[in-house]
Every structure is written in structure tokens, then in C-alpha cells.
C-alpha positions, 0 to 999 in steps of 0.5 A: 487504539492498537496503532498508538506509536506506529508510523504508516506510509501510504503513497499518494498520485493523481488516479488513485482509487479513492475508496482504498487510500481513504479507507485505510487511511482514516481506519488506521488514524482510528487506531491511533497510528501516524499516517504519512502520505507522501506524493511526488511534491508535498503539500500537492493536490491529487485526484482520485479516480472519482474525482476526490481530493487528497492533499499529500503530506510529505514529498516521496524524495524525503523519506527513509524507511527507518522511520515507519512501521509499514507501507500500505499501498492503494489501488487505482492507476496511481501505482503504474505511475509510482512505480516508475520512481526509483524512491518508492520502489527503494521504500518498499523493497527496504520496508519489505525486508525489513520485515515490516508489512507491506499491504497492497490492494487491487492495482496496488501490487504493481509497486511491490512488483517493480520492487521485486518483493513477489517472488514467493508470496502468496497473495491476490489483487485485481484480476487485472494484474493477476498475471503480472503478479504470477509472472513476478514469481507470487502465487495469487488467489482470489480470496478477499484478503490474504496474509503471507509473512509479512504482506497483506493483500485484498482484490478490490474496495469491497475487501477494505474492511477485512484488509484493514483488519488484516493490517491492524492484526499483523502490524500490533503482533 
């Protein structure tokens, strides 16, 4: 188990893609690490974009970046509304030049952009957030993961499989 004694941050709302907190979400509990997925209330009921359920486990307003190892940020809508909340953009931005990973899939790169952590960075995403992304100061390519310093990221669910593997990969060197 690779992950053994990491701590995961994942931000959870109601819109996420389903398939891009669940995956990453169980793959790394596989590899041992400690998941928290904290929302904007604890303990709260979120609904994917397809309709399924994710209880949170922790509040946002509690957290301190000092205490993970990484942030894995889903896609969906979710990342349009959490990125209007001071804290996750804090988390990120602290996580990030912490030197720790950052990884983001599909719409996900919204919350790294609002917590201007693109300047620089190679990566991808969905084609719908392209521009803001380059915008943002990142150069993007569509490629099906891409790893830069200390961010990962991947287009679509698709690409769940080799972005998990990117993360694992970066967070245990």
C-alpha cells in the first residue's frame, strides 16, 4: 500500500462528476492513504451530476493545510461554486507552494485557477476550460495526463486510470 500515512484532501459539492471523486476517492483508500472530503457543511449530502450521493466527511472551514499530503480536486460544476469560497482557494494555494501535489481533472482546474497556481504549469483539462486555463498563464495540452513539478492533471473520466496512477506515482517519490 503506497499511500500508507498520507493524508488526501478532496473537495466535495453538489454537481461534482461522479465518476472523478469516486474513482480517485477509493483508489487511493486502496493504497492505504487517509481520504478526507470536506464540503461546505460536514456530514452533508452532496449530489453528483449523475445523480449519486457522497456524504462529506469534514467541513472546508476546518481545514489546515499542514495537515495533507495532497489535494485532489474532481471535475463537474462543483469546482465553479467552490471556488468562490476564500478557504479552498487558501488550502490550494498553501498545499501548492508547499510543494506538495495538486491534481485536478476535467473542470477541476477552475480552483487552481482562482487560486492563481497556473502561471507556468504545463497541464490539460477539458476543452471547456482551455482558455481559462492559458489565460491563467498555463500552457495546456491535450494529452491524457500530464505531470508538471508538482501538479497532475487529466481531460476527462476516461483518463481516471492514468491520473490515479500519476498521483500515486508523484505523491510516494
Amino acid at each position: 500500500m503506497k499511500m500508507t500515512g498520507r493524508r488526501v484532501l478532496m473537495f466535495v459539492d453538489n454537481v461534482f462528476e461522479d465518476m472523478e471523486l469516486l474513482y480517485p476517492y477509493y483508489r487511493l483508500l486502496e493504497e492505504g492513504a487517509e481520504v478526507v472530503v470536506a464540503g461546505p457543511e460536514t456530514n452533508a449530502v452532496y449530489t453528483g451530476k449523475n445523480g449519486y450521493p457522497f456524504k462529506s466527511t469534514a467541513a472546508i472551514k476546518d481545514q489546515n493545510a499542514t495537515n495533507f499530503d495532497l489535494l485532489v480536486v474532481a471535475g463537474g460544476f462543483a469546482p465553479d461554486k467552490l471556488r468562490r469560497d476564500p478557504k479552498v482557494l487558501e488550502l490550494t494555494r498553501e498545499i501548492h507552494e508547499a510543494g506538495k501535489v495538486v491534481a485536478h481533472i476535467c473542470h477541476g482546474g477552475w480552483i487552481p485557477i482562482s487560486a492563481g497556481i497556473m502561471k507556468g504549469f504545463t497541464c490539460t483539462s477539458t476543452p471547456g476550460i482551455k482558455d481559462d486555463l492559458v489565460n491563467a498563464g498555463a500552457t495546456w495540452v491535450d494529452k491524457d495526463v500530464v505531470v508538471d513539478r508538482n501538479q497532475v492533471s487529466s481531460r476527462k473520466p476516461d483518463d481516471l486510470p492514468a491520473f490515479c496512477r500519476a498521483i500515486i506515482e508523484l505523491a510516494t517519490r
